[in-house]
C-alpha positions as CSV (number, residue, x, y, z in Angstrom):
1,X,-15.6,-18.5,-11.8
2,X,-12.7,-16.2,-10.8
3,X,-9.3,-18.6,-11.6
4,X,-7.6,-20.1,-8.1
5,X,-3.5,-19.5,-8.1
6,X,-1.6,-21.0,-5.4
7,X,2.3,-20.5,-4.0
8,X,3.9,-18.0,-2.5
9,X,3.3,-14.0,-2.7
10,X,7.1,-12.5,-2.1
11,X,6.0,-9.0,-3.9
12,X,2.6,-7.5,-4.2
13,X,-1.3,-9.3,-5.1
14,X,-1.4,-7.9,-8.8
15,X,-5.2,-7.4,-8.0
16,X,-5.0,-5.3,-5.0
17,X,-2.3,-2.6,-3.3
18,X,0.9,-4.8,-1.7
19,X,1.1,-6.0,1.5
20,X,4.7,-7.1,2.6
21,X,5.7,-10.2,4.0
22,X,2.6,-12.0,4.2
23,X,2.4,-15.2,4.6
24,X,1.5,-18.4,1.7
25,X,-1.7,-17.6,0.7
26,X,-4.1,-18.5,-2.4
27,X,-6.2,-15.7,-4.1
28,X,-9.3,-15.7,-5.7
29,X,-10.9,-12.6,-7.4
30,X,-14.6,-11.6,-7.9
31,X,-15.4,-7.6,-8.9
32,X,-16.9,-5.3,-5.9
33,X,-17.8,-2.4,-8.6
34,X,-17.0,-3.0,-12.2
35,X,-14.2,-1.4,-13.7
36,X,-14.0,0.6,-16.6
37,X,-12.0,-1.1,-19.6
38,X,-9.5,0.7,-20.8
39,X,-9.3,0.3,-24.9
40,X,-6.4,-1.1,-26.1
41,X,-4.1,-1.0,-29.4
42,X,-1.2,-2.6,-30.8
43,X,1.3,-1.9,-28.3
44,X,3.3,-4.9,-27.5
45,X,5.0,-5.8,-23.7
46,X,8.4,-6.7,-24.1
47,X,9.6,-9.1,-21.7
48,X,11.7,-7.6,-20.2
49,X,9.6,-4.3,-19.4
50,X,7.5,-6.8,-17.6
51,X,9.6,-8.3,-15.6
52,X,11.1,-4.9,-15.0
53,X,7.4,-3.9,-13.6
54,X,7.1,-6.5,-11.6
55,X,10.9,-6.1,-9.4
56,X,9.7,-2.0,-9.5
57,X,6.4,-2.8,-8.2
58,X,8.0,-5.1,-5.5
59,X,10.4,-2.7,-4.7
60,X,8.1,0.1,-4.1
61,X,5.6,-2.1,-2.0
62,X,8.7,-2.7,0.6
63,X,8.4,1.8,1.5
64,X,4.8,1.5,1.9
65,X,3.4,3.2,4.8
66,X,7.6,5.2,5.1
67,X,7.0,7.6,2.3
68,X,3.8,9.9,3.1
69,X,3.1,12.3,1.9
70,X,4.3,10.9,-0.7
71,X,3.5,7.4,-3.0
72,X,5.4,4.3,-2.7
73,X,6.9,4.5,-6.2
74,X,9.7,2.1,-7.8
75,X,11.7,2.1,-10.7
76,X,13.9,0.2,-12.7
77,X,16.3,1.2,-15.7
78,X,17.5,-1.0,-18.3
79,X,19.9,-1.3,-20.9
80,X,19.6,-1.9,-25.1
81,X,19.5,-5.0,-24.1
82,X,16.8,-5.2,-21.5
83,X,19.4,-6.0,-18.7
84,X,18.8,-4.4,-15.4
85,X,21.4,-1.3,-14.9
86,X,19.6,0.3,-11.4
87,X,16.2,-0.6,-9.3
88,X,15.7,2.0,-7.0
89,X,12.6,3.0,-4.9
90,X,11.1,6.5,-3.2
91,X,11.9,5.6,-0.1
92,X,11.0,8.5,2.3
93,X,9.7,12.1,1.4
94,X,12.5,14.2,1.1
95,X,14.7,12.1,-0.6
96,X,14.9,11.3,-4.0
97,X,12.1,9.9,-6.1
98,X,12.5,6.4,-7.9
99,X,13.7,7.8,-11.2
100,X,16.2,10.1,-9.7
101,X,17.8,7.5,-7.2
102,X,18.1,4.5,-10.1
103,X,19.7,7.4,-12.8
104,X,22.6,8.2,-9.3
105,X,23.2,4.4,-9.4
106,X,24.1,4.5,-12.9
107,X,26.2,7.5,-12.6
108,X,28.0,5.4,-9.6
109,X,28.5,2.0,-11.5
110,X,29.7,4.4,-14.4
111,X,26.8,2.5,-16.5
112,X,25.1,6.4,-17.4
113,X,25.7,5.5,-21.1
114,X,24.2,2.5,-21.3
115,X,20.5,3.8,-20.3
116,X,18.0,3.2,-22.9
117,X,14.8,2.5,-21.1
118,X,13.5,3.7,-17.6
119,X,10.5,1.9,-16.1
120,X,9.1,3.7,-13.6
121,X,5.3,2.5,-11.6
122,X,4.1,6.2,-11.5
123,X,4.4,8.5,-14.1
124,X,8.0,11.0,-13.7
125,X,6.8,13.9,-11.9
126,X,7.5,17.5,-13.9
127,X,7.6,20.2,-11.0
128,X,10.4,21.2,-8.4
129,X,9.1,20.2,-4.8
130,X,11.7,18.9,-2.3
131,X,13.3,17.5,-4.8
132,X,13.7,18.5,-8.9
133,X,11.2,16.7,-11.5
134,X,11.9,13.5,-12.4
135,X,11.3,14.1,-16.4
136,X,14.5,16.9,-16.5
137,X,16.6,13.9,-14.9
138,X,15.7,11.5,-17.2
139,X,16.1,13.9,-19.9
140,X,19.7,14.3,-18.9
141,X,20.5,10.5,-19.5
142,X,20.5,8.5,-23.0
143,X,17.1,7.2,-21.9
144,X,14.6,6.5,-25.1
145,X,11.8,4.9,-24.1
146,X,10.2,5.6,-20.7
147,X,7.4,3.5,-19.4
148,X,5.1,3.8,-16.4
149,X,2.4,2.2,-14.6
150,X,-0.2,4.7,-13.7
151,X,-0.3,8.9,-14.0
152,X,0.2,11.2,-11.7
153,X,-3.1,12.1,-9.8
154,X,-1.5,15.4,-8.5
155,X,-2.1,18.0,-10.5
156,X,0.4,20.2,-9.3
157,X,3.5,17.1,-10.4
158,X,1.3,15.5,-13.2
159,X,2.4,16.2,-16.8
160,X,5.8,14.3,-16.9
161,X,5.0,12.2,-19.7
162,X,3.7,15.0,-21.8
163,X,7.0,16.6,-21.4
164,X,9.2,13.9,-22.4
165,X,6.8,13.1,-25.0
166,X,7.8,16.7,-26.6
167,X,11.3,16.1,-25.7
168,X,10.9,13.2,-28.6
169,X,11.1,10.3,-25.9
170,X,8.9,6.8,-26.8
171,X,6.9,7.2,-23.4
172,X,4.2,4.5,-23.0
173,X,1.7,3.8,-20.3
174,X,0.9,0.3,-19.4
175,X,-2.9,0.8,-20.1
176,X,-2.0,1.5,-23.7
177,X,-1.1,-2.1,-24.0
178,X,-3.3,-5.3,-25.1
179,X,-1.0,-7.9,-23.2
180,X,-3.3,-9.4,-20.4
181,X,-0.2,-9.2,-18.2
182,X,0.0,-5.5,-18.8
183,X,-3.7,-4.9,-17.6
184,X,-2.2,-6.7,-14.7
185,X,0.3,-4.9,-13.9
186,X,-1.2,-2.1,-14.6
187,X,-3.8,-2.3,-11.4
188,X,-0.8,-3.0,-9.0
189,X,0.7,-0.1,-9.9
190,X,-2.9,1.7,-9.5
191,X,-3.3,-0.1,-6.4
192,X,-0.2,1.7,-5.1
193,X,-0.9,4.6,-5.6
194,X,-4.5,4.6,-4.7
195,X,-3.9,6.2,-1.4
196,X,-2.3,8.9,-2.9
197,X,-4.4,9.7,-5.1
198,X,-7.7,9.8,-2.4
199,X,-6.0,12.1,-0.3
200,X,-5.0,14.3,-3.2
201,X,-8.5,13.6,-4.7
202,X,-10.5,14.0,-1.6
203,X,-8.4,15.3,1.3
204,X,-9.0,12.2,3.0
205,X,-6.8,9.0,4.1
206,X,-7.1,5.6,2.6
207,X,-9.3,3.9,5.4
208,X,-8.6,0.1,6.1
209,X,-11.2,-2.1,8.1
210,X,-9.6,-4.3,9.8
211,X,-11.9,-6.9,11.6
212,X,-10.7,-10.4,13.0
213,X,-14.0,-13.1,13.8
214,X,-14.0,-16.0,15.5
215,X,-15.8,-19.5,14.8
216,X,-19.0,-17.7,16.1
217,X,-18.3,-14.3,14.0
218,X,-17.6,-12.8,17.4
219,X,-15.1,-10.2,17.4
220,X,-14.1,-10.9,21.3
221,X,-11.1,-13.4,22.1
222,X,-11.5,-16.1,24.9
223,X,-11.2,-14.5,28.4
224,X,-7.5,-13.7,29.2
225,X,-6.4,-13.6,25.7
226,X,-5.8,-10.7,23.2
227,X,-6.5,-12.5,19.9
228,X,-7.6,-16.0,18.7
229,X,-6.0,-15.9,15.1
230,X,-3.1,-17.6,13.7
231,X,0.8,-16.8,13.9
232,X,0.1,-16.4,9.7
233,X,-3.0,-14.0,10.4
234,X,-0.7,-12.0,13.2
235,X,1.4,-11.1,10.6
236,X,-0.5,-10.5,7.7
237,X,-2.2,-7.9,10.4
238,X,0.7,-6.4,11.5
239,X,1.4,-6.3,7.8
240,X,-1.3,-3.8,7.6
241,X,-0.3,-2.0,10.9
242,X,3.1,-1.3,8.8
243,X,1.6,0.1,6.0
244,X,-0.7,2.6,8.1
245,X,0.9,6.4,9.1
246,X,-2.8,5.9,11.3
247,X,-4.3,4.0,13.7
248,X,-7.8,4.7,14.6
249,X,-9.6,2.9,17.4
250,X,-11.8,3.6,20.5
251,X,-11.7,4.1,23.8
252,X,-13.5,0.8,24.7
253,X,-10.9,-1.5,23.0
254,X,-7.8,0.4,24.8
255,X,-9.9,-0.3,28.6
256,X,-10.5,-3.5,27.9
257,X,-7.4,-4.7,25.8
258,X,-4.5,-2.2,26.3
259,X,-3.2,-2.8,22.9
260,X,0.3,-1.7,22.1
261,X,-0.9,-1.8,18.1
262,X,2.8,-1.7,17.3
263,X,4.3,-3.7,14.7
264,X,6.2,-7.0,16.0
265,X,5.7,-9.8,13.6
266,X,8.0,-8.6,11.1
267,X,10.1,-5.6,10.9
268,X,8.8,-2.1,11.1
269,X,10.1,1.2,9.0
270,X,13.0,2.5,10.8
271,X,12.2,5.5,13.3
272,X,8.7,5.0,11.8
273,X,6.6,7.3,14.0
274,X,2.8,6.8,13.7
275,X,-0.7,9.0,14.6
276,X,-2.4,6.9,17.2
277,X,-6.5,8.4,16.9
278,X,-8.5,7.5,19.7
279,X,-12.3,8.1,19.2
280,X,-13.2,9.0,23.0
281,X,-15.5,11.8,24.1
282,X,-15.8,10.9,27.4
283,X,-12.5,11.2,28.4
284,X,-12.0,7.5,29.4
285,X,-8.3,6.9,28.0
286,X,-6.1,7.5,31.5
287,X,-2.9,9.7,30.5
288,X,-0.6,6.9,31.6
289,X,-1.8,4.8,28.4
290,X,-1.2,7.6,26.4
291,X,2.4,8.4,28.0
292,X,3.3,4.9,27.3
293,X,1.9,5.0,23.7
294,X,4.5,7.7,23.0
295,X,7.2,5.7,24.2
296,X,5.7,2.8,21.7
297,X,6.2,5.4,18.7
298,X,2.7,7.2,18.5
299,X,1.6,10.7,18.4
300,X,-1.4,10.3,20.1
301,X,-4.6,12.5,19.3
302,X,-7.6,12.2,21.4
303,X,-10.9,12.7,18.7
304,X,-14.4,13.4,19.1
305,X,-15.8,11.8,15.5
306,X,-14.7,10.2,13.1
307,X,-15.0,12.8,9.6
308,X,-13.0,15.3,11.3
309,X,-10.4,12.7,12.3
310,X,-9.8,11.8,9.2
311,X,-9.9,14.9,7.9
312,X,-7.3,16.5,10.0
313,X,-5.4,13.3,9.2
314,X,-5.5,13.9,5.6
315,X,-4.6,18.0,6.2
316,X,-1.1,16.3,7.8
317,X,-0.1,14.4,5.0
318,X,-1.6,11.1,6.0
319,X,-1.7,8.2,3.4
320,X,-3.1,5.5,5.2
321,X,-5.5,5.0,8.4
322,X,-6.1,1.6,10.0
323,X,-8.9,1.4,11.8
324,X,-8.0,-1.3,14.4
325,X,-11.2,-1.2,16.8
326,X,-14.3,-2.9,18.8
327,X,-17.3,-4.0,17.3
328,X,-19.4,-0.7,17.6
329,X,-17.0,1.6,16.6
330,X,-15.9,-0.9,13.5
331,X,-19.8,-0.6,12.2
332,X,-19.9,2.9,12.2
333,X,-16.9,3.2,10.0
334,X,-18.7,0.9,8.0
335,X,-21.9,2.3,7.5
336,X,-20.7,6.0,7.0
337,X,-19.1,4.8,3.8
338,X,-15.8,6.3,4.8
339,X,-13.8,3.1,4.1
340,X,-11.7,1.7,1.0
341,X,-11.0,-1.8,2.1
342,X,-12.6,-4.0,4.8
343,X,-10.1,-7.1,5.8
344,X,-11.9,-9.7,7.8
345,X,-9.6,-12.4,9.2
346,X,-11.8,-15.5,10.2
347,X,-10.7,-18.7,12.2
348,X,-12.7,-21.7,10.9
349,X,-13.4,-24.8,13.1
350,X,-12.1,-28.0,12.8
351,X,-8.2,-26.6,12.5
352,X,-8.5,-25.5,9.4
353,X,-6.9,-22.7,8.5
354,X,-7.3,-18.9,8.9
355,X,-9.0,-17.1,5.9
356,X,-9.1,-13.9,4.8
357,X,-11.4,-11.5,2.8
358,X,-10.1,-8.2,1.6
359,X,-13.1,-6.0,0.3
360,X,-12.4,-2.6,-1.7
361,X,-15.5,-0.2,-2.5
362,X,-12.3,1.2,-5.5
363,X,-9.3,0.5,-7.1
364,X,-9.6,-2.9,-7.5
365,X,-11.6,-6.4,-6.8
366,X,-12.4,-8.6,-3.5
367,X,-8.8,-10.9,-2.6
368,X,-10.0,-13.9,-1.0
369,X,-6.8,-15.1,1.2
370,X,-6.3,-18.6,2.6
371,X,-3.3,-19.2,4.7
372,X,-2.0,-22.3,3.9
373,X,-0.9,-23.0,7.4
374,X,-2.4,-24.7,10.3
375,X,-3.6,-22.7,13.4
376,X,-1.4,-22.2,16.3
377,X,-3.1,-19.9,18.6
378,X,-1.0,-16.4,18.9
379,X,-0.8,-14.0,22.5
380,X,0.2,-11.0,21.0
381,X,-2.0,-8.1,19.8
């Protein structure tokens, strides 16, 4: 029986990709598809590399959904010691990855010598892009021993720990140790990169399911209403409105609803702008909606099916598609096998508090979420 933790989540599920600012919440895990085991040796996880992993993983999980095409990545560099010099995140593409921006805030607190250990939650990167690799900057520092969460999927940037390797650098991958807590951490940082690595893998955006039910399993709110969940569930969903470049829906939820489907119940990425896909072959969606969805901070696309919508999302760069939609246009994602994770948000009867399963076809097990919370009926949407 998969072991029951309570309390609050202020960083990231360490079975599943982060989600910011959720509310209290209990977890319980059960496997979708196995995972392979990765063998294990002697490799020991200091403490403070751990704890190190877990403020990087947290850091990173706070750019998710701002740094397409790009992975949320975070990093942390410590002293002899294991003392905290520098945490630093990729925060936006184009500016400078984890490694690079923790090494600058040495070089400003004049703490450059002290650097023995960078811990990074993606391996350093080892080609010139926008910005030069990661592995030549650490390289320039007194930095040792380097340790990261999870390679490179990209082919093209991979290769960073083979190169410091050569450079006679202890590099070590959390999967190379035995330490429960590393096997942990280790799927986080998986987890966050896992929508970088489909699209680079497949061409194609992560795709989440997002579907809220009612008492009934009835995916319609009471007449005059936009939503029947909690003020906790409103904001674990706008949660995953943040983290999406995408929305995808269809034309039948924008005539009947008029959603705005931007992101109010906790604060959005600055000058975030996001793709607003609207499955309508018919032509039903009046320009005016889509005039004002502009204004709202969406590029709005009008798409005839749903592969070559998410295809063309992918081609741009896209991480991360939410499909925020009705009940017919929700099962056909479904059954075309096109999705990652399905989130289903149900209200329970008897004032009992919302629930929430997150199902993922890869990357990781099913997160059974409880808000701890009453229900206070929300109006937003």
């Amino acid at each position: 029986m998969p072991a029951r933790a309570k309390g609050p989540i202020s960083g990231s599920d360490v079975r599943g990709p982060p989600i910011r600012c959720l509310p209290t919440f209990a977890t319980k895990t059960a496997p979708l598809h196995p995972t392979s085991a990765v063998s294990s040796n002697q490799v020991q996880l200091p403490p403070s590399v751990a704890n190190a992993f877990v403020v990087a993983i947290r850091i990173a999980g706070t750019f998710r959904g701002a740094t397409a095409p790009n992975p949320p990545v975070g990093c942390v560099v410590l002293d002899a010691e294991g003392r905290s010099l520098a945490v630093a995140a990729h925060e936006r593409a184009g500016q400078p990855h984890a490694e690079t921006a923790g090494l600058a805030i040495c070089r400003r607190q004049a703490t450059i010598d002290r650097i023995r250990t960078v811990v990074v939650t993606l391996e350093p990167c080892n080609h010139w892009g926008r910005t030069p690799p990661c592995a030549e900057a650490i390289l320039g520092t007194p930095a040792r021993t380097v340790w990261f969460g999870s390679t490179d999927p990209n082919p093209r940037a991979g290769g960073g720990a083979a190169r410091l390797r050569v450079a006679g650098l202890d590099v070590i991958e959390l999967a190379a140790c035995s330490d429960p807590t590393a096997a942990e951490l280790a799927a986080e940082c998986r987890s966050l990169v896992a929508p970088f690595a489909k699209r680079i893998l497949s061409g194609k955006p992560w795709v989440t399911v997002k579907q809220a039910l009612d008492r009934q399993g009835s995916m319609i709110p009471p007449p005059g209403r936009k939503t029947f969940t909690s003020p906790d569930s409103l904001t674990f969903a706008h949660a995953l409105r943040k983290r999406a470049d995408a929305i995808l829906t269809g034309s039948g939820t924008i005539l009947a609803d008029q959603p705005e489907f931007t992101v109010r119940h906790l604060v959005d990425h600055p000058g975030k702008r996001r793709r607003l896909a609207v499955l309508d072959r018919r032509g039903r969606v009046s320009p005016s909606y889509i005039a004002g969805a502009a204004e709202r901070g969406f590029d709005v696309s009008i798409e005839q099916d749903l592969e070559t919508a998410l295809d063309q999302l992918g081609r741009e760069g896209m991480l991360e598609v939410l499909v925020e939609a009705g009940p017919r246009v929700t099962e056909s994602v479904l059954d075309c096998d096109l999705w990652d994770e399905h989130v289903i948000i149900r209200k329970h009867a008897g004032g009992l508090a919302d629930e929430a399963e997150i199902r993922r076809r890869a990357y990781g097990p099913v997160r059974h979420v409880e808000f701890t919370r009453r229900n206070q009926d929300g109006s937003g949407a």
